[in-house]
N, CA, C and O atoms as a Tinker XYZ file with bonds, in Angstrom:
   408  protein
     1  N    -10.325000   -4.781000   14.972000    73     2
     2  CA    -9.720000   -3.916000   13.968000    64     1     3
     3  C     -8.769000   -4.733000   13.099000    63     2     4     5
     4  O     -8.032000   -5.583000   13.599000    81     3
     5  N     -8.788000   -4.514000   12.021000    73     3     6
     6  CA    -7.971000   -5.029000   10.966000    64     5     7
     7  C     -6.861000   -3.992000   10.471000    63     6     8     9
     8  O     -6.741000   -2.790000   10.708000    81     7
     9  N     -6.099000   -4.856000    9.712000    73     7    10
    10  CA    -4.692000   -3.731000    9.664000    64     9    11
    11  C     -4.393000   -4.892000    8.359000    63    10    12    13
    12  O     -4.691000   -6.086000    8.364000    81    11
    13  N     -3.576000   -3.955000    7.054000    73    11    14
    14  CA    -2.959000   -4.576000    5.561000    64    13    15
    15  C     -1.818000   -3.988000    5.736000    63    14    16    17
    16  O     -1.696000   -2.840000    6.163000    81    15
    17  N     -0.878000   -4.756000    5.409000    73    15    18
    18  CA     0.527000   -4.229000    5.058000    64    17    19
    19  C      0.358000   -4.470000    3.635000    63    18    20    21
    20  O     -0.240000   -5.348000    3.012000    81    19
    21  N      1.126000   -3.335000    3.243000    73    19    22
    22  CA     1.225000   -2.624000    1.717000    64    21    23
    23  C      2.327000   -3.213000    0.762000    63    22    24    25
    24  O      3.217000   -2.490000    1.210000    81    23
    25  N      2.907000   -3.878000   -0.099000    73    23    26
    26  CA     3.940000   -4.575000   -0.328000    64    25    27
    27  C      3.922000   -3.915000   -1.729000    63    26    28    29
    28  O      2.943000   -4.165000   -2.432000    81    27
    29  N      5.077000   -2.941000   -2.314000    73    27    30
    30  CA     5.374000   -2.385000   -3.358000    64    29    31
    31  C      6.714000   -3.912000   -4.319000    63    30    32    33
    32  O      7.728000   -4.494000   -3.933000    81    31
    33  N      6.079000   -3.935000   -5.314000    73    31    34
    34  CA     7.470000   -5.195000   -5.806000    64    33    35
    35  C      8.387000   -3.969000   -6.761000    63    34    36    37
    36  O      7.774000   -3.157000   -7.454000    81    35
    37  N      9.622000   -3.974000   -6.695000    73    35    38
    38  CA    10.784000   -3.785000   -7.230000    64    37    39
    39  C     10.523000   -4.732000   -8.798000    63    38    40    41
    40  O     10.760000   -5.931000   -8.942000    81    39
    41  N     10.088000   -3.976000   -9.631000    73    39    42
    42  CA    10.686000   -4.780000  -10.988000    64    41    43
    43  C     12.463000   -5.178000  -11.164000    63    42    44    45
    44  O     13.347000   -4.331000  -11.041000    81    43
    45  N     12.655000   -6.331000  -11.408000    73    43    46
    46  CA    13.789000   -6.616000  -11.892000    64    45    47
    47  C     13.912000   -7.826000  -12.496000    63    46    48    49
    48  O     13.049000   -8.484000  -13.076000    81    47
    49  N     15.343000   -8.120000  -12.264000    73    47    50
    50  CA    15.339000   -9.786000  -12.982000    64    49    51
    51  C     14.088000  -10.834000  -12.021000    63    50    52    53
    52  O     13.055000  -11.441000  -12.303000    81    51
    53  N     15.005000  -10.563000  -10.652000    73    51    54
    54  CA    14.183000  -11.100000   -9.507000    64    53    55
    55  C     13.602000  -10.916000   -8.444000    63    54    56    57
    56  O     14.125000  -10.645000   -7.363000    81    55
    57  N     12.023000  -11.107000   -8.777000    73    55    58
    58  CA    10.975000  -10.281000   -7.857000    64    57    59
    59  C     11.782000   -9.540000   -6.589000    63    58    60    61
    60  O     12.225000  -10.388000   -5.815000    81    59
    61  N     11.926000   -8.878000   -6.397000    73    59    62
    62  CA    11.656000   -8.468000   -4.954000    64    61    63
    63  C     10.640000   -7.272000   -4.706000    63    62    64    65
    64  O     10.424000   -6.294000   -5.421000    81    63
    65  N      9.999000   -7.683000   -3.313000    73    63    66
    66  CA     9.029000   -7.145000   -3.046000    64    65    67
    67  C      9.445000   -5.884000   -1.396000    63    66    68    69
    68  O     10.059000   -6.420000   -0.474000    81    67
    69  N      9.234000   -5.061000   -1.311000    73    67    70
    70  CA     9.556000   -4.489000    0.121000    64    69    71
    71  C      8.297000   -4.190000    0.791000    63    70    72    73
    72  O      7.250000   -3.998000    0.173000    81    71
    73  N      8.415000   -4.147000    2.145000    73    71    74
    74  CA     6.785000   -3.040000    3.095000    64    73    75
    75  C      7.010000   -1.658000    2.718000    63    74    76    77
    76  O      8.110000   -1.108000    2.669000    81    75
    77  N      5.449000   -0.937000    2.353000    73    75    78
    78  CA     5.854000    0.115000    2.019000    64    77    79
    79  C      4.742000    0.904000    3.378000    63    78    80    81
    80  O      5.032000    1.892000    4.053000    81    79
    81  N      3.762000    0.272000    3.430000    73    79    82
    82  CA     2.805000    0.966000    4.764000    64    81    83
    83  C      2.073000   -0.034000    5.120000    63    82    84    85
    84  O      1.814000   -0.962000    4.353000    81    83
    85  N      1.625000    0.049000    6.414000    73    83    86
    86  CA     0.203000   -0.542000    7.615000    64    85    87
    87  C     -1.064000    0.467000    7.379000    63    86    88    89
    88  O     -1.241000    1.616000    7.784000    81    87
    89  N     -1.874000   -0.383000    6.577000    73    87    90
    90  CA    -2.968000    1.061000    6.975000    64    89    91
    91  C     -4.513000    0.066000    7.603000    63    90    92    93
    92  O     -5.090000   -0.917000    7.138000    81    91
    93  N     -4.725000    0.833000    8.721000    73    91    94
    94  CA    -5.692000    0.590000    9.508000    64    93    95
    95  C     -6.996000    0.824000    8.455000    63    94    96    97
    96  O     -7.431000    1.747000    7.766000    81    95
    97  N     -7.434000   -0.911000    8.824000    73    95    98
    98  CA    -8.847000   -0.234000    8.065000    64    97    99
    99  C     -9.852000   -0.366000    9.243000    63    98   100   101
   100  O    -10.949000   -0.717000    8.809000    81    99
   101  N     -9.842000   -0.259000   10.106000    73    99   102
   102  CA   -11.107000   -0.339000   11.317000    64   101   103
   103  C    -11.716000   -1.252000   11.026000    63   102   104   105
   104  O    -11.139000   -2.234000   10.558000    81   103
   105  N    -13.296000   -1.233000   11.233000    73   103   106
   106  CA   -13.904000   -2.771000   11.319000    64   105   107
   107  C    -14.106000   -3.356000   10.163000    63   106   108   109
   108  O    -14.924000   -4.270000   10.060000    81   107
   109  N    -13.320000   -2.868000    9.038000    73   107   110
   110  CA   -13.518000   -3.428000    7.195000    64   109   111
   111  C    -12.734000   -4.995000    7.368000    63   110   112   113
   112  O    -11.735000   -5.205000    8.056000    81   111
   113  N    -13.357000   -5.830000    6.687000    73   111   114
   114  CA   -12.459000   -7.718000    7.345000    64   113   115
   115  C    -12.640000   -8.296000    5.290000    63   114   116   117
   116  O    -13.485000   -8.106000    4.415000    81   115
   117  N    -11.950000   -8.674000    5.336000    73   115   118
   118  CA   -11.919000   -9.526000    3.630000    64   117   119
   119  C    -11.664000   -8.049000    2.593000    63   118   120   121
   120  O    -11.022000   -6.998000    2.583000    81   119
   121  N    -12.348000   -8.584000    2.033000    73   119   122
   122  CA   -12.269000   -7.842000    0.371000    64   121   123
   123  C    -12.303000   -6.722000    0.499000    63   122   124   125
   124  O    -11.694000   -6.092000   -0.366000    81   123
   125  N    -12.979000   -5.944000    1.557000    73   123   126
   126  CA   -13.691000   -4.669000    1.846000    64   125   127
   127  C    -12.184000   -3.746000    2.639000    63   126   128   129
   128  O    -11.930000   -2.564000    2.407000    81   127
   129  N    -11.569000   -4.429000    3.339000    73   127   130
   130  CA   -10.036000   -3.872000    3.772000    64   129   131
   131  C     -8.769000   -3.856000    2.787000    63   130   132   133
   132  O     -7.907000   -2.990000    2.635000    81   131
   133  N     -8.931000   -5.014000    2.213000    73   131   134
   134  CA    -7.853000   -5.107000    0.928000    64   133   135
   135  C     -8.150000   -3.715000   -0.507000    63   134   136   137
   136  O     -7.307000   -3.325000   -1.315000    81   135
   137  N     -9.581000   -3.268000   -0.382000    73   135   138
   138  CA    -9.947000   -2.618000   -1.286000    64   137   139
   139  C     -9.692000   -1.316000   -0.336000    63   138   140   141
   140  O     -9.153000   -0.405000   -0.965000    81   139
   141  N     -9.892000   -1.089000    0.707000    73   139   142
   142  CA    -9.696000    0.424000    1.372000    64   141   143
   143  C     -8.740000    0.350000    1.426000    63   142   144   145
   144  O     -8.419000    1.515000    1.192000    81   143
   145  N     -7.330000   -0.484000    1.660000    73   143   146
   146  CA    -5.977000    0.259000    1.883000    64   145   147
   147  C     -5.640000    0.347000    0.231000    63   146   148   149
   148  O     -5.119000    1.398000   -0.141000    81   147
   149  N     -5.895000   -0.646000   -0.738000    73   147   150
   150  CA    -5.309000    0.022000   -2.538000    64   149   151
   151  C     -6.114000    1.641000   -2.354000    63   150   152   153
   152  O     -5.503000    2.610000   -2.805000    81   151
   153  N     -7.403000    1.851000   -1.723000    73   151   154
   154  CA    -8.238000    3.266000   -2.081000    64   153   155
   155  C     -7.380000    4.271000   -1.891000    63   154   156   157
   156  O     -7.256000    5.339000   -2.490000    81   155
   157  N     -6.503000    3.568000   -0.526000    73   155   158
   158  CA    -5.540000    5.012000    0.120000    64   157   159
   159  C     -4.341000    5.143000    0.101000    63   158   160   161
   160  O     -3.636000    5.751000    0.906000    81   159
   161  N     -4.036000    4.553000   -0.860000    73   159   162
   162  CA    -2.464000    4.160000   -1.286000    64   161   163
   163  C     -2.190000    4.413000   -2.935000    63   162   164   165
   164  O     -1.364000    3.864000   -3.664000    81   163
   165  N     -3.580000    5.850000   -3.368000    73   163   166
   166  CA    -3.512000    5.858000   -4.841000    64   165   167
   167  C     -2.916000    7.385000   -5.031000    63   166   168   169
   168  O     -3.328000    8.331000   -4.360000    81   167
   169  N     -2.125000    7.467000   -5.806000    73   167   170
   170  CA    -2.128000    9.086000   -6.102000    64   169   171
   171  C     -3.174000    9.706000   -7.253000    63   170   172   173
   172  O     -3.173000    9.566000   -8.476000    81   171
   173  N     -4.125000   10.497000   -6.307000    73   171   174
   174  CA    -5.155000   10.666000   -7.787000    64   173   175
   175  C     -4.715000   12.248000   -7.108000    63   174   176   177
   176  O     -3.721000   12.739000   -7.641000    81   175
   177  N     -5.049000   12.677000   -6.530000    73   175   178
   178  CA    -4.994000   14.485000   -6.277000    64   177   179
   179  C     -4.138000   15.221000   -5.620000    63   178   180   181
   180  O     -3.825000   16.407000   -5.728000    81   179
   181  N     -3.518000   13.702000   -4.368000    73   179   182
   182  CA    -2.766000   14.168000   -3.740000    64   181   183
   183  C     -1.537000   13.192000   -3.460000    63   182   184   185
   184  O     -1.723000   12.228000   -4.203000    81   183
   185  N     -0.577000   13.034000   -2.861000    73   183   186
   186  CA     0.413000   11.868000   -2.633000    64   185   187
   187  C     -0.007000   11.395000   -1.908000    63   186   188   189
   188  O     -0.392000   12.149000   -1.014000    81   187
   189  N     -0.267000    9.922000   -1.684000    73   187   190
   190  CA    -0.342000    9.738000   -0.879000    64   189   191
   191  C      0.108000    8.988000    0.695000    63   190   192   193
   192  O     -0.391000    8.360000    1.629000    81   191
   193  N      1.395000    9.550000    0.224000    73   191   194
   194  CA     2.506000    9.050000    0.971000    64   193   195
   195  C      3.225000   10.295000    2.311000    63   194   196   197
   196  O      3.841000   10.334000    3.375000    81   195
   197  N      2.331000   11.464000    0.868000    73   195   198
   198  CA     2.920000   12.518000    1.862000    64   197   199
   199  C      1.814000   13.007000    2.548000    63   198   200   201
   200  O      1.906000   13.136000    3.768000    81   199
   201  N      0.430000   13.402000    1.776000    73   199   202
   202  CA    -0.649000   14.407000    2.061000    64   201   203
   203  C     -1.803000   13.312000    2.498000    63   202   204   205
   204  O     -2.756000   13.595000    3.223000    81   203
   205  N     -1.580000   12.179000    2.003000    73   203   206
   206  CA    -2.686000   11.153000    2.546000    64   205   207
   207  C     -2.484000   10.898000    3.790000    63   206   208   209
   208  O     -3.414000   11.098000    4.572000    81   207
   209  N     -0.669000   10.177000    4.490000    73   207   210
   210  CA    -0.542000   10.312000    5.851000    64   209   211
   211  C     -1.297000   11.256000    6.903000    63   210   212   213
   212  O     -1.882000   10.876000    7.918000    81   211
   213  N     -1.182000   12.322000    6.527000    73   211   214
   214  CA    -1.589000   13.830000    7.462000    64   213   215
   215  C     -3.073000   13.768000    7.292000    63   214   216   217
   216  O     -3.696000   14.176000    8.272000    81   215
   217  N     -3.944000   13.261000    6.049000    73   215   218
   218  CA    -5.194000   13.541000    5.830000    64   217   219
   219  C     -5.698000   11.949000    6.794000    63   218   220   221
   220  O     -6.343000   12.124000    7.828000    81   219
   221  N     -5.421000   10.786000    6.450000    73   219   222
   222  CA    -5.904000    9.467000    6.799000    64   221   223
   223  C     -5.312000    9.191000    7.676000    63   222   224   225
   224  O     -4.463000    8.627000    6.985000    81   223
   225  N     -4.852000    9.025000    8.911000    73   223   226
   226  CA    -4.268000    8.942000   10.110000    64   225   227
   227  C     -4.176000    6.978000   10.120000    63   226   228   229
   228  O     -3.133000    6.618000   10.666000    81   227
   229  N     -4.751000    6.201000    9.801000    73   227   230
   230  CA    -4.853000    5.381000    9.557000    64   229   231
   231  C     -3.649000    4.571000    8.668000    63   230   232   233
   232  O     -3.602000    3.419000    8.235000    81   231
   233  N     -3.018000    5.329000    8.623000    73   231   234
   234  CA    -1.635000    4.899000    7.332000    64   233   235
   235  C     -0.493000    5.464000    8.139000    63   234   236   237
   236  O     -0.199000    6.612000    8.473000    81   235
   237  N      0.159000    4.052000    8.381000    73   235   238
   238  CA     1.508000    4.122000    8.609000    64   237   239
   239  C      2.785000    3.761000    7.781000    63   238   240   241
   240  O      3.066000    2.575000    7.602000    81   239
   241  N      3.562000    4.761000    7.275000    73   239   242
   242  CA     4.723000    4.523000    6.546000    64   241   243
   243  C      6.128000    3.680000    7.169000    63   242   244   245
   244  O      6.750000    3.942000    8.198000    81   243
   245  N      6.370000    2.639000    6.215000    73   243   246
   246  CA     7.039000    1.662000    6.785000    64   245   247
   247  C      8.622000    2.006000    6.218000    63   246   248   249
   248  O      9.668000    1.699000    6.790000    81   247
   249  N      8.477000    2.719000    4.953000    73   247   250
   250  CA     9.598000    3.029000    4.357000    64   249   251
   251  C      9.350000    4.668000    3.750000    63   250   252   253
   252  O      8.492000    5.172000    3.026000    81   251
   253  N     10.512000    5.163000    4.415000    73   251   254
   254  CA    10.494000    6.728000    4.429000    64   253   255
   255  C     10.284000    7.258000    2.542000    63   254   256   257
   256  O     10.890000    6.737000    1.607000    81   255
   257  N      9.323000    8.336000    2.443000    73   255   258
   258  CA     9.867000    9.154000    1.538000    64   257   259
   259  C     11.676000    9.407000    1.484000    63   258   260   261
   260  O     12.492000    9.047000    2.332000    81   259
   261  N     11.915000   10.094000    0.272000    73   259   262
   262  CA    12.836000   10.390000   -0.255000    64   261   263
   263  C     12.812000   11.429000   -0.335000    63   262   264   265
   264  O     11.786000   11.936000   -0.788000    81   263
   265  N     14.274000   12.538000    0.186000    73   263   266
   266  CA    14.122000   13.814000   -0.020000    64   265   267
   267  C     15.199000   14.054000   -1.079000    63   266   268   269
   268  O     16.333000   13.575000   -1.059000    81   267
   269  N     14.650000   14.912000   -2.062000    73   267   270
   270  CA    15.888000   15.306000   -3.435000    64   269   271
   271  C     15.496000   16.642000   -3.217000    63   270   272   273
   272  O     14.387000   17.120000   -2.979000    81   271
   273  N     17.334000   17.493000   -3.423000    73   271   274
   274  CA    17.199000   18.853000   -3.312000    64   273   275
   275  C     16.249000   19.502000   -2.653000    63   274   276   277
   276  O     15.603000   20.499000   -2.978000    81   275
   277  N     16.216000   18.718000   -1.510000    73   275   278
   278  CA    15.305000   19.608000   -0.048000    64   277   279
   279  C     14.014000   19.389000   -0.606000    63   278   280   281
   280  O     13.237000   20.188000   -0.082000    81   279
   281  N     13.303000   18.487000   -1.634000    73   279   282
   282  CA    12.267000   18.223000   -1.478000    64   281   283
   283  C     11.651000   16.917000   -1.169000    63   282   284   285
   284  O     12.335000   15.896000   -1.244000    81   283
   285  N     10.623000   16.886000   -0.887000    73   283   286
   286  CA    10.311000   15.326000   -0.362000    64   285   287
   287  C      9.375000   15.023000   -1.182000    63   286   288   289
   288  O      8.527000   15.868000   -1.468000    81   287
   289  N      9.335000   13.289000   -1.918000    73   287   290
   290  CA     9.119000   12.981000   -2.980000    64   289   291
   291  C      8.222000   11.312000   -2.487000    63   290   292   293
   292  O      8.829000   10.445000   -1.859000    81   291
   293  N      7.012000   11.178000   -2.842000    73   291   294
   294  CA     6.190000   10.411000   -2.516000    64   293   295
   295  C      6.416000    9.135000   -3.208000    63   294   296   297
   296  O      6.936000    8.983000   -4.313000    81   295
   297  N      5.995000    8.312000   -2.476000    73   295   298
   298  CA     5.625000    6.831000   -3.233000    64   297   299
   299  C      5.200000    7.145000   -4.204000    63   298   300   301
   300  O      4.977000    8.308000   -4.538000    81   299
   301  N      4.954000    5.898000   -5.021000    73   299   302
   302  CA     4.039000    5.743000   -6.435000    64   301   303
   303  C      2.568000    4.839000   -5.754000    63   302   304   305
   304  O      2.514000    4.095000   -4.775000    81   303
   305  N      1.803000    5.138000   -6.432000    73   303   306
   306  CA     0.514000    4.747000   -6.117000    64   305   307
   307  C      0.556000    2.359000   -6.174000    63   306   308   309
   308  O      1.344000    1.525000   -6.619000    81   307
   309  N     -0.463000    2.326000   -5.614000    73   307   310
   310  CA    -0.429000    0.830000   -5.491000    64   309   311
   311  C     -0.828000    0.597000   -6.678000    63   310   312   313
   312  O     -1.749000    1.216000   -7.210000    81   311
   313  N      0.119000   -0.735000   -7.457000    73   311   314
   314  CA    -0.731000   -1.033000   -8.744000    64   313   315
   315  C     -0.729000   -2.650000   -8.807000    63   314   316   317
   316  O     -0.392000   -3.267000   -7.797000    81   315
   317  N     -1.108000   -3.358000  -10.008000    73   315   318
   318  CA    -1.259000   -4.562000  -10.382000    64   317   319
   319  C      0.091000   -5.052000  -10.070000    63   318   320   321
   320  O      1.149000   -4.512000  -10.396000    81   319
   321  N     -0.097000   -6.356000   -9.266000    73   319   322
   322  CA     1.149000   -7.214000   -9.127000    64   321   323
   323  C      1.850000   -6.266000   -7.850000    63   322   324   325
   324  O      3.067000   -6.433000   -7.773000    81   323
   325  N      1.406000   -5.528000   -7.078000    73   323   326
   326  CA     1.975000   -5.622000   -5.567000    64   325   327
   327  C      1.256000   -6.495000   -4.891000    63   326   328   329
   328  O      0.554000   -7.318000   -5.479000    81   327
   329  N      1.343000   -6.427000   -3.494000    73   327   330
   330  CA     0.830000   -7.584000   -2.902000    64   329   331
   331  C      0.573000   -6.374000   -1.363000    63   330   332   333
   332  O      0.992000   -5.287000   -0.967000    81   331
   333  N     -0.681000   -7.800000   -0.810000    73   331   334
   334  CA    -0.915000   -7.273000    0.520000    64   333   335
   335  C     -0.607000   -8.385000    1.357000    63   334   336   337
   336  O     -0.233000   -9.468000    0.908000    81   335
   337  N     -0.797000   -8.071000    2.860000    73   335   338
   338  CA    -0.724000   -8.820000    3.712000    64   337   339
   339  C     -1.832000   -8.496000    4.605000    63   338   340   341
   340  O     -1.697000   -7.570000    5.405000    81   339
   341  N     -3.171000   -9.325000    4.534000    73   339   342
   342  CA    -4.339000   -9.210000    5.357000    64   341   343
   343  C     -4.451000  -10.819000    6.530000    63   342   344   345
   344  O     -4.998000  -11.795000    6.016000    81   343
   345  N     -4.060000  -10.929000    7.629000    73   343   346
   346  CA    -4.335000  -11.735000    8.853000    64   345   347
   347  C     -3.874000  -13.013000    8.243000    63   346   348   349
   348  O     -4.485000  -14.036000    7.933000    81   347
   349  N     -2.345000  -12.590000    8.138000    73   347   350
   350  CA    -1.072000  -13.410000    7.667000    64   349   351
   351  C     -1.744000  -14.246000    6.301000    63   350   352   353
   352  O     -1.704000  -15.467000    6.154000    81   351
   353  N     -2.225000  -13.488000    5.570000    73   351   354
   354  CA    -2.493000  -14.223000    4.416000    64   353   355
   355  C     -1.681000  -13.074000    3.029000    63   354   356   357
   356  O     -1.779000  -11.857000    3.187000    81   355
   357  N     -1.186000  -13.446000    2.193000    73   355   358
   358  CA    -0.821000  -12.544000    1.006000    64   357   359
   359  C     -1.627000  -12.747000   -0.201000    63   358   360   361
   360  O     -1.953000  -13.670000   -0.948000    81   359
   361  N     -1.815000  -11.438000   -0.064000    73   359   362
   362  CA    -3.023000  -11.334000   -1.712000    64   361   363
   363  C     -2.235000  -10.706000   -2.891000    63   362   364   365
   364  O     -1.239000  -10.151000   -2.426000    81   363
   365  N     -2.275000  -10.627000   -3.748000    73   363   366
   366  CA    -1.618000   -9.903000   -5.401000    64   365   367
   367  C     -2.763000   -8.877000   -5.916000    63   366   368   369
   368  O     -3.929000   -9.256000   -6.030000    81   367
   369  N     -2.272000   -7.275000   -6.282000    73   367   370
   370  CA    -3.412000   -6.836000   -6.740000    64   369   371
   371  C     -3.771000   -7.475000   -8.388000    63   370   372   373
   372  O     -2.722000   -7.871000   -8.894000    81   371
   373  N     -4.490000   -7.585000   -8.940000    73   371   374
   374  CA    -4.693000   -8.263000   -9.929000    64   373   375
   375  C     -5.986000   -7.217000  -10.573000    63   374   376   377
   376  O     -6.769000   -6.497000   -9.955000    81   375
   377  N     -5.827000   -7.500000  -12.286000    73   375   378
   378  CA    -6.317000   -6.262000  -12.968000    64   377   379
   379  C     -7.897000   -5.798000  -12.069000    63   378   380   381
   380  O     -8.282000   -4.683000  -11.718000    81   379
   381  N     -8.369000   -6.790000  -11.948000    73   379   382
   382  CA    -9.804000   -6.477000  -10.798000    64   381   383
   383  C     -9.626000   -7.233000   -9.736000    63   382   384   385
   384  O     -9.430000   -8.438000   -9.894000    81   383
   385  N     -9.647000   -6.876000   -8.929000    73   383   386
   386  CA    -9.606000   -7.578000   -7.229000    64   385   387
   387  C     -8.286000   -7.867000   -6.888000    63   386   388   389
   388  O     -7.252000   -7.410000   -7.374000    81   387
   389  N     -8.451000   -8.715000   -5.956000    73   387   390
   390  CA    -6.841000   -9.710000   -5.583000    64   389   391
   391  C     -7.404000  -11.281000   -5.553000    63   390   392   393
   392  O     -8.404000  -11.978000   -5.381000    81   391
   393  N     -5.688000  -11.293000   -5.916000    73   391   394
   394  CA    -5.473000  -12.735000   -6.309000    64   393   395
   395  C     -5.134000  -13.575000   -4.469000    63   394   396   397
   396  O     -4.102000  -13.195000   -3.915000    81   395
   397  N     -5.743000  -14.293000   -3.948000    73   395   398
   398  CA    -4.843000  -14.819000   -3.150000    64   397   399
   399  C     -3.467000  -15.709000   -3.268000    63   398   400   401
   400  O     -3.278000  -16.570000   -4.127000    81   399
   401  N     -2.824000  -15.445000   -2.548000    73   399   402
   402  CA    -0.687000  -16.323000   -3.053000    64   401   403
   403  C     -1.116000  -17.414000   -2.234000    63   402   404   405
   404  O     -2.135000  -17.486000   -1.546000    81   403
   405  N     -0.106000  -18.344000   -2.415000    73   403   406
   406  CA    -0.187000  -19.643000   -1.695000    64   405   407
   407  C      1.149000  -19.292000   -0.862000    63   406   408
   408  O      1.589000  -20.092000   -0.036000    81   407
């Protein structure tokens, strides 16, 4: 079994990057796991920080939602220029695919 950690970057002066989730991709290994955890880390219908957890069991949140005025408020979807972590290697999402980091 394979497992990606999710790496959201903080725009600022200077990069910083935080863990945002682990999501299990079962027997998916290379390109095919790096592409299923961006699949489940998108907000297209639902959050998926809040409603994807409960739906994909496979996704573990590393850094809590945010609750404002008693509501609870989801990540932002994975985009260009976060990064993963697939079997201690770091990849960059990049406009198509990932980039591998040195």
């Amino acid at each position: 079994m394979s497992s990606v950690v999710v790496l959201h970057h903080v725009p600022c002066e200077n990069f910083r990057e935080f863990p945002i989730a682990v999501v299990d991709c079962g027997d998916r290994t290379g390109t095919k796991a790096l592409d299923y955890a961006y699949e489940v880390t998108q907000n297209i219908d639902e959050s998926w920080s809040i409603d994807g957890v409960e739906k994909y069991f496979d996704i573990k949140l590393l850094y809590p939602n945010e609750i404002i005025n008693g509501v609870e408020i989801g990540h932002r979807s994975t985009s260009i220029g976060d990064r993963m972590i697939l079997d201690n290697q770091k990849f960059e999402v990049a406009a198509q695919g990932f980039e591998r980091i040195e």
